[in-house]
N, C-alpha and C positions, 0 to 999 in steps of 0.2 A: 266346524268343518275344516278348519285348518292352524295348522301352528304360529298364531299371528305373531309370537316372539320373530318366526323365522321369514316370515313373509310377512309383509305391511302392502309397500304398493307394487304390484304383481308386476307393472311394466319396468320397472328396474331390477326385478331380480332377473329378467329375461335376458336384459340387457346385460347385467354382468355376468352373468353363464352363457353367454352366447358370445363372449370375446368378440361382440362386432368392434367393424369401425370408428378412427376417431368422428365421422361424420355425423354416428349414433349416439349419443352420450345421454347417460340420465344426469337428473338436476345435480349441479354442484350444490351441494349442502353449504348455505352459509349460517352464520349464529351471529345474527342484530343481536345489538341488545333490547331486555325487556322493555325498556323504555321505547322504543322504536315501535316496538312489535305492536303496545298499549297506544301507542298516541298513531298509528296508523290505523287501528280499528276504532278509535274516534273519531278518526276523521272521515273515518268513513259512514262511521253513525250518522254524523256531521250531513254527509252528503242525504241521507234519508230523510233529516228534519227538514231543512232548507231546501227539498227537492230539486235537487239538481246537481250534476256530477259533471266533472270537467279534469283538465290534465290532473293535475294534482293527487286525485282520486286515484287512477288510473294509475300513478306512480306507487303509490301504496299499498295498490292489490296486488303490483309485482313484487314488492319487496314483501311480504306472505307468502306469495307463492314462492320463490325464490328459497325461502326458508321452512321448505315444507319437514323436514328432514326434526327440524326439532318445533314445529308447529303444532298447538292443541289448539283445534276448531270446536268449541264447545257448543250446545243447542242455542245457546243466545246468538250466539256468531252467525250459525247457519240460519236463522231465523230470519236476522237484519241481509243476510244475502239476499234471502229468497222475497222479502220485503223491496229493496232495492231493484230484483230484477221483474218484479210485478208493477211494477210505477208503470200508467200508463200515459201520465203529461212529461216523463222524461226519457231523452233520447237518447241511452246508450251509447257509447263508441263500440263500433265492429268489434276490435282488438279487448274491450273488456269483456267480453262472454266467456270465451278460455278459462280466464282470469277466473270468472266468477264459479266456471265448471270446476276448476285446479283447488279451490279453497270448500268447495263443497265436496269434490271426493276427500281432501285431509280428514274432514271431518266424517266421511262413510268410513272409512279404514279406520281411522286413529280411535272412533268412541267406541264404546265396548256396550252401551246401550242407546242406540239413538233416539229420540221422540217419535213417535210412529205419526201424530198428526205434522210432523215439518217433514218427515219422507214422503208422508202425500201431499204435502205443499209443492215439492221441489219436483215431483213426478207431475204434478199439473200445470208449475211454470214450464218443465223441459216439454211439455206435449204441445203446447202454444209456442215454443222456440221454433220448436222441430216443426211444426206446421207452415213456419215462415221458411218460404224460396232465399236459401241459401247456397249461391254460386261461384264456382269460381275455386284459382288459388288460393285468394286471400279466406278463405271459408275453410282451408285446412285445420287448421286448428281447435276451429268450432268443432268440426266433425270427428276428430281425431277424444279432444278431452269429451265431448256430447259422448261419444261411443262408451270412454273409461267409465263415465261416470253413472250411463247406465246400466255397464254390466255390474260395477261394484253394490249399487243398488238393489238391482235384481238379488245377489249375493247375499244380501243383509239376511241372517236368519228371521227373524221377528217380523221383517216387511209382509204387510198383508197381498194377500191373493192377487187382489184386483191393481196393484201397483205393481208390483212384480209382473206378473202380466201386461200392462203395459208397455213396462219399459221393455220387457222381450220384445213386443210389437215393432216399438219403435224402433229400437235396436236393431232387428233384422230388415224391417224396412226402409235403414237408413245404408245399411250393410247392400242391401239388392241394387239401388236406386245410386248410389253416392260411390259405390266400390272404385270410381276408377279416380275417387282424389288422394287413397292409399296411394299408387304409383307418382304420385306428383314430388312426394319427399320419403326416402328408405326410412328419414328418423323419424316417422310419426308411426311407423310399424307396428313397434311394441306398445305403444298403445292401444292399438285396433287389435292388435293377438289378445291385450290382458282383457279390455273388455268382452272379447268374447270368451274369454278363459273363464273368470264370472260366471258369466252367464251360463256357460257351459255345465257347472258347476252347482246351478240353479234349475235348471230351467225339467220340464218334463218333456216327453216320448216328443211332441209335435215340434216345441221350438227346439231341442235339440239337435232333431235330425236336420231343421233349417241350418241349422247354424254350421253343423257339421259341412256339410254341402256348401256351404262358403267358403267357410275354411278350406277346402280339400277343392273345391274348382275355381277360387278367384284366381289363380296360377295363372288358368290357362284360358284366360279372359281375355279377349284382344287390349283391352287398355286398362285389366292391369297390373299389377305391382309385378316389378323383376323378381325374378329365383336368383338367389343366392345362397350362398355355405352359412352367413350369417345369419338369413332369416328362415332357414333348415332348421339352422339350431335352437333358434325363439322356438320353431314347431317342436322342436324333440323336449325343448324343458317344460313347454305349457301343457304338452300330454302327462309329463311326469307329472305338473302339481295336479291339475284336472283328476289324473289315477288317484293322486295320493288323497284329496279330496272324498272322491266316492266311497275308499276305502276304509278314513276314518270315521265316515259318515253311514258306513254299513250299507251305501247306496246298489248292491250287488243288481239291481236290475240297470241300472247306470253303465254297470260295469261288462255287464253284458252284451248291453246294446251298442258300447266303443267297439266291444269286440265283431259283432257280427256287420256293423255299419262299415269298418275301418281296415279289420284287420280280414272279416272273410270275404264274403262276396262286395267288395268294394266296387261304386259305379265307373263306369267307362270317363266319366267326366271329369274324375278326380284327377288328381295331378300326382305321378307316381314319385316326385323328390319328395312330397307333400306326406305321403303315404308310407315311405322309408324312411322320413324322421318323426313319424309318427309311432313307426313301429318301434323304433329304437329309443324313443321317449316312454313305452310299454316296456320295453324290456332294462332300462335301466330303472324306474324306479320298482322293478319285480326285485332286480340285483342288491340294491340299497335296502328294499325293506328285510329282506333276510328271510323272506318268507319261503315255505315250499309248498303252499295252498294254491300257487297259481300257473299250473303244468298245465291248461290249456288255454289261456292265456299267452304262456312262453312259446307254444308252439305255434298260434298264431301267428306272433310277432315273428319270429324266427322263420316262418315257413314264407312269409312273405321275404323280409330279406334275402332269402337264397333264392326266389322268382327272379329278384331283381339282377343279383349277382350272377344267377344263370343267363339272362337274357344279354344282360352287358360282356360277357365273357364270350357268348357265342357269336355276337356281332363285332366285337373287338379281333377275335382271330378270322373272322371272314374279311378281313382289311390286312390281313399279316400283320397286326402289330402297329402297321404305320400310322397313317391318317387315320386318326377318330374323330369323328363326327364331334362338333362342339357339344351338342345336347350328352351325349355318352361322355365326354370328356369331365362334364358339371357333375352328371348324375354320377359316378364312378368317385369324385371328389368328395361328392356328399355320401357313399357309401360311407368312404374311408372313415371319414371324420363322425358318422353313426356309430361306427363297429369299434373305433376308440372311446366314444363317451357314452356307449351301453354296457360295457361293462363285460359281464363271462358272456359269453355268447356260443351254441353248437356250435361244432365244425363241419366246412363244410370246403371240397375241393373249389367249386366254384368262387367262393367267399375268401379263399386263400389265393388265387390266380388274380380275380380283382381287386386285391388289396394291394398285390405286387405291379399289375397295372398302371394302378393311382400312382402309390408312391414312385415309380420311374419315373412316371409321364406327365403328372397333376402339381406331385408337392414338392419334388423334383425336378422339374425341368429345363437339365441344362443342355440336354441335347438340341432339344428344338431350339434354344436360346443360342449355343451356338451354331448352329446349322442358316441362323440368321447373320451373324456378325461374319463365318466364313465365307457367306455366298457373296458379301460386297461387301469387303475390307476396308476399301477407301472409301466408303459411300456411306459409313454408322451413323446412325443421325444418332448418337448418342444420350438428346434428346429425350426423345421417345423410350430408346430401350431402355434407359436406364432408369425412365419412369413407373415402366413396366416392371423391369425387374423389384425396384424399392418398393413398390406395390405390393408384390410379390412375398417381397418378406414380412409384410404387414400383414400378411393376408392370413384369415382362421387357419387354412390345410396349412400351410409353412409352420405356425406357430403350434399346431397341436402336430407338427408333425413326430415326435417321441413318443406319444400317446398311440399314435397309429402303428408305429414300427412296433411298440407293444404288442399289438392284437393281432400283426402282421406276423409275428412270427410264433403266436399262441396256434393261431392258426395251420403255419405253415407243420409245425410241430405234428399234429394230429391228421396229416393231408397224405392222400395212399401214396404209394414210390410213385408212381406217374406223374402226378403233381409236385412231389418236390421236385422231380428232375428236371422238368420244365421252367417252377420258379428258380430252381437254380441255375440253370442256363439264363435265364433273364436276368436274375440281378452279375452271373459273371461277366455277362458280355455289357452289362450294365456297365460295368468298372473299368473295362478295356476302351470301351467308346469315350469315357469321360478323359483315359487318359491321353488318350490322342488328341481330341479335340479342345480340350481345355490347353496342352501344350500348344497348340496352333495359337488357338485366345489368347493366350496369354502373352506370346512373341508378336502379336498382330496389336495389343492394347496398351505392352506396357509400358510406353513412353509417350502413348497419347490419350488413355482412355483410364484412369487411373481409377477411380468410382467407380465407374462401370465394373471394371476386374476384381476389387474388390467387392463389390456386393455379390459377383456370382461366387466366390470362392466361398462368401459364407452361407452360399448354399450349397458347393460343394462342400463345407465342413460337415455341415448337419447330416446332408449325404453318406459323407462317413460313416457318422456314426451309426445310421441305418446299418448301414452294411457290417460295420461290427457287430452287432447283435445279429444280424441274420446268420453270421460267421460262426458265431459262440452257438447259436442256437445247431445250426449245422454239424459243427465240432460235436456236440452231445449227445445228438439225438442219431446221426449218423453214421459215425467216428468206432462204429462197435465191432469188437471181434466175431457177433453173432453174425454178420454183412460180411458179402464179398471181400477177400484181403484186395482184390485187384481195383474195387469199386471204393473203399477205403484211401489206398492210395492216389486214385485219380481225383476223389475231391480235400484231400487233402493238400493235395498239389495246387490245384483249383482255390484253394481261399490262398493259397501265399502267392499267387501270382495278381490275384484280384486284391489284397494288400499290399500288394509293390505297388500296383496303379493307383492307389488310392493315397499311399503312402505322404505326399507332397501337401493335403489338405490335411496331414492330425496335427493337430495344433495342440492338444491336451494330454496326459498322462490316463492312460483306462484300463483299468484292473481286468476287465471283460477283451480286449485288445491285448495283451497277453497273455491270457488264457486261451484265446480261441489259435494265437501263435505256437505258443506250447503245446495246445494239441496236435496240433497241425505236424509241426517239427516233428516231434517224439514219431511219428506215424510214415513222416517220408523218412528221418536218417536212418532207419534200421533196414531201407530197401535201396540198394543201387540204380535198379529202373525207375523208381520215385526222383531221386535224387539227380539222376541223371535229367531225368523231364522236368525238374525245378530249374533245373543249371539254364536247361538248354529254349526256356523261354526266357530267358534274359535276351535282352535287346543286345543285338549283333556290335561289332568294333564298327564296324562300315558304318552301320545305323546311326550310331552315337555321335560318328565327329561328321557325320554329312553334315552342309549347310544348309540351315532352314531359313527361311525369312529373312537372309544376314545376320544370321545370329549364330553362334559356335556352342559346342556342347559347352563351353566354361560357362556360357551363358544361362543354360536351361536349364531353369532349375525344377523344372516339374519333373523332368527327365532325372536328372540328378537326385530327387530325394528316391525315384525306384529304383536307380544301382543303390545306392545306401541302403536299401530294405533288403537288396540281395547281397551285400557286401556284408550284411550283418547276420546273414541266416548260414551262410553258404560253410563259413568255419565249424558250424555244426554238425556237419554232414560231410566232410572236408574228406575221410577214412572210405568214404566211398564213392566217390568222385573218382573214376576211371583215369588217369593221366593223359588219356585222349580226348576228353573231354573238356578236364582240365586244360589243357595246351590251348587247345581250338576256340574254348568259348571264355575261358577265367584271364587268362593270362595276360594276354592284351589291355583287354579294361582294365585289370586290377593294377596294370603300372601306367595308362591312360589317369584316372584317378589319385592317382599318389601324388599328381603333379597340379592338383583341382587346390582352389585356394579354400573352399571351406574344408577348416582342419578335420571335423567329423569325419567328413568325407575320405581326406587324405589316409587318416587314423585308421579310420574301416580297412582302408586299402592293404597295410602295412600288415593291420591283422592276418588277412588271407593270406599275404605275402609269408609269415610266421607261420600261420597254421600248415600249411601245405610244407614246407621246409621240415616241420616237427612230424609230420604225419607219416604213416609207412603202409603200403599196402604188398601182399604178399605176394599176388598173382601178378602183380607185372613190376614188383620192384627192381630188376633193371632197369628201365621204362623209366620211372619215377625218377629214378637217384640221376637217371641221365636228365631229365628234365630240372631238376633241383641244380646241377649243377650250372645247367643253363642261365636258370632264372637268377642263381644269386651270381653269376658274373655280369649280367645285364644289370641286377641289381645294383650291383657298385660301380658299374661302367656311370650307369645315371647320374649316379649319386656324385663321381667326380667331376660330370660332366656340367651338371644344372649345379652349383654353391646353394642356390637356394635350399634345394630339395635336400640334399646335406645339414645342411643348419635344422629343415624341419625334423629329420632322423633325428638329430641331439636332441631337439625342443619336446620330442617324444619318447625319449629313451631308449632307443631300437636301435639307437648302433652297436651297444655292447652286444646284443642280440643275433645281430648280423654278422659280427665278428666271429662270435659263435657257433653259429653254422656253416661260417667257411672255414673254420678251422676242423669242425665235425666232416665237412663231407672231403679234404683235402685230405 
């Protein structure tokens, strides 16, 4: 029924594809030596002759368990367990049941033939455990490995009828009765998901649908277990092996029945995050098996994600954007992070607006982060945010955040013009908001809140690179001479002013980042009103040297890397640049900056300062040659004026340059 090379124990493969938290972790694998290993199940033998069990004992069923990873429980082993836990003149310690449950599923997984008379030993001891009142915290663990061990059970192909059936029994009657000691610990989850995965796996039409019905309403159970993106993700990989199960097992009426119980008429009681990583657990392992046998299946799955997408999209814009509801907030997270680990998926407008949603507002969120820190500067408990924030970057949606901007802009790709003009409009103004606000952050943090500034910048880096790719993807799909030349130009315009603002967080070299610039470029410099509207969102001379926070432009450097992104584009286009425009909006900056001490900066400046000298335009070249002459007298006034700025002319080679041009225009 399953590729045990590739899966052994179900609750750690869950775990490692489900990128939870440190707080979840499967067993650290250790390797005792065999000597250990042999003189621990002596002594435990030990304990069966001499009946009676005490510390010691109890120390050496840990170090087994502990070492399940390279453990072989063979039928003697499980024998002397099941011996041991049937002793009725000895009295167990609490904490050894686990134990004894943890060593007896090694041995359901790991053997390849079990004794079928020690499976019904061990299904007759668990029904006399499970009959004893066990409460409480400290009962977690019983009830957590008791679950594993009887879904693996049930699983055994060879287990007879009447054991198998049992342990369904028990199983769901522990699941109905006991549900609310899942919520006590996140990390005992994946155990409760693989036992019922098992089972699932096993079971026919009646405990199925029990089981199903668990799974899909313990959510929404007043006590219990929280919703999370990590235990979405347990949901979306256990449907994948569950599917992959029925399907090597030819169980087509199985396969059926997930579909009509799950994906169509789903009950009112189910839990819809429950439901969307379910579906997306159907549709990724449709995508991985390479099959094309399963088109109404896919549409199932598929047709439910775009309910979801649709309903969260049309309550997201009844709010304008702003406040979303926490529950839409999660649910829109766990889309996200669905629509990145299922793999090809329709397209669909809805599914493309709340992908650009999440990623703003969910795996991104620096707005709302600073919209905290600006509203009381003096008051950061830095504390707290910075908790939150490091949180944050630890968290599934941050860390699959690439994955998602993938599908995010697979999407966006195939989405009618309506739809992209909209997501476009969001992620521009996306860019304009970060660069204001993060400039404020950053003048209000950087000499008290250093951690803090840091960890948000490296979410505004990763932000970046969203937005490169959405850029590139843009540039392509957009960018064509079959489109308006007018509507060509304006979002052309539109991604280099949204990478000026973005400019101050690329920390990396990106092949994809100069491409989506080179389109960009190539598309505005052959138009003077492109060109002109690239110029002329460049942040004003006033703007620049106004005083912020006590801070001067020499200071800002968030500021400063978006002149340098327009300092570096603008000689491209330099031929078509108006000399009135040039005057009004270039001119100023670009000898503002020449006197800026990062030399990039300065260098950039000097550029312009050349290009414009070297450049000739026809229709107003009086205009021009009078403005040149301007600039390079001012130019050298500076120059003799500052020493410094002099020295940096040599240290760049532009004085012979300069020489040059005023020998040209004299």
């Amino acid at each position: 029924m399953e590729n045990r090379g590739r899966v052994i124990f179900l609750e750690e493969w869950l775990v490692q594809n489900s990128v939870v938290d440190d707080s979840i972790r499967s067993r650290v694998a250790s390797s005792p030596s065999s000597r250990v290993i042999i003189r621990a199940w002596n002594d435990i033998r030990d304990a069966l002759k001499s009946q009676s069990f005490d510390h010691h004992h109890l120390q050496f069923l840990k170090i087994l368990c502990d070492s399940q990873s390279v453990l072989h429980v063979a039928d003697p082993h499980a024998k002397l367990l099941v011996s041991i836990l049937s002793l009725s003149d000895v009295s167990l310690p609490e904490e050894s049941y686990p134990l004894f449950f943890r060593l007896l599923y090694i041995w359901v997984r790991k053997s390849s033939r079990q004794s079928s008379l020690i499976i019904d030993s061990v299904v007759e001891v668990l029904t006399r455990l499970f009959s004893e009142r066990f409460k409480g915290r400290k009962n977690l663990l019983f009830f957590s490995e008791g679950i594993v061990l009887l879904g693996a059970i049930s699983f055994i192909p060879h287990v007879s009828e009447k054991s198998r059936t049992v342990c369904l029994e028990l199983l769901c009657k522990r699941l109905d009765e006991e549900y609310h000691l899942i919520g006590l610990s996140g990390g005992h989850m994946p155990y409760v998901l693989a036992g019922i995965g098992y089972a699932l796996s096993s079971s026919g039409k009646i405990y199925f649908v029990r089981l199903l019905d668990f799974l899909f309403e313990m959510w929404e159970k007043k006590d219990g277990p929280c919703v999370s993106v990590s235990n979405g993700l347990m949901i979306l990989h256990l449907i994948e092996w569950v599917l992959s199960n029925y399907v090597s097992s030819q169980a087509n009426d199985k396969v059926n029945l997930l579909q009509s119980e799950v994906l169509g008429c789903s009950k009112q009681s189910y839990s819809l995050f429950a439901l969307l990583m379910a579906a997306a657990g159907v549709l990724r392992f449709i995508n991985r098996s390479g099959s094309n046998g399963f088109m109404d299946l896919r549409k199932s799955a598929e047709k439910l994600i775009e309910t979801v997408a649709r309903q969260l999209v049309s309550r997201i814009r009844s709010v304008n954007y702003s406040v979303i509801e926490s529950k839409d907030s999660f649910l829109s997270q766990c889309l996200c992070v669905a629509t990145a680990r299922s793999g090809s998926i329709s397209n669909s407008a809805s599914l493309a607006l709340c992908l650009a949603f999440a990623l703003l507002g969910e795996v991104f969120p620096l707005r709302q982060i600073y919209e905290k820190i600006l509203a009381s500067p003096a008051h950061i408990n830095e504390g707290s945010l910075l908790s939150d924030v490091q949180q944050h970057l630890s968290s599934v949606s941050f860390k699959e955040a690439g994955a998602m901007t993938g599908a995010f802009c697979n999407q966006y790709i195939a989405a009618d013009a309506e739809s992209k003009n909209i997501i476009e409009d969001l992620i521009w103004e996306y860019c304009q908001d970060i660069y204001f606000k993060h400039r404020d952050v950053a003048l209000v943090l950087r000499d008290i809140k250093t951690q803090l500034l840091e960890d948000l910048e490296k979410i505004a880096e990763s932000a970046f690179l969203m937005v490169v790719l959405f850029a590139l993807a843009v540039a392509k799909y957009r960018l064509s001479p079959k489109l308006n030349p007018d509507a060509n130009l304006k979002i052309s315009v539109r991604i280099l002013v949204s990478f000026s603002c973005m400019e101050y967080f690329r920390r990396i070299r990106l092949p994809e980042y100069m491409e989506a610039i080179r389109t960009a470029v190539v598309s505005v410099q052959e138009s003077e009103s492109a060109c002109v509207a690239f110029v002329e969102s460049m942040p004003s001379y006033n703007d620049l040297t106004r005083l912020k926070l006590h801070h001067t432009w020499l200071t800002d450097d968030v500021q400063t890397a978006r002149i340098l992104f327009y300092m570096r584009v603008i000689p491209t286009c330099i031929e078509h640049i108006p000399t009135t425009v040039f005057r009004k909006v270039v001119a100023s900056t670009m000898f503002l900056y020449m006197g800026h001490t990062n030399v990039k900066v300065a260098r950039a400046s000097h550029s312009i300062f050349v290009a414009f000298i070297s450049s000739g335009k026809e229709s107003d070249q009086d205009d021009r040659s009078s403005l040149k002459e301007q600039l390079v007298f001012y130019y050298m006034q500076r120059s003799l004026e500052v020493p410094t700025l002099y020295l940096l002319f040599t240290y760049l080679g532009w004085v012979n340059d300069t020489t040059v041009c005023l020998v040209v225009i004299v």
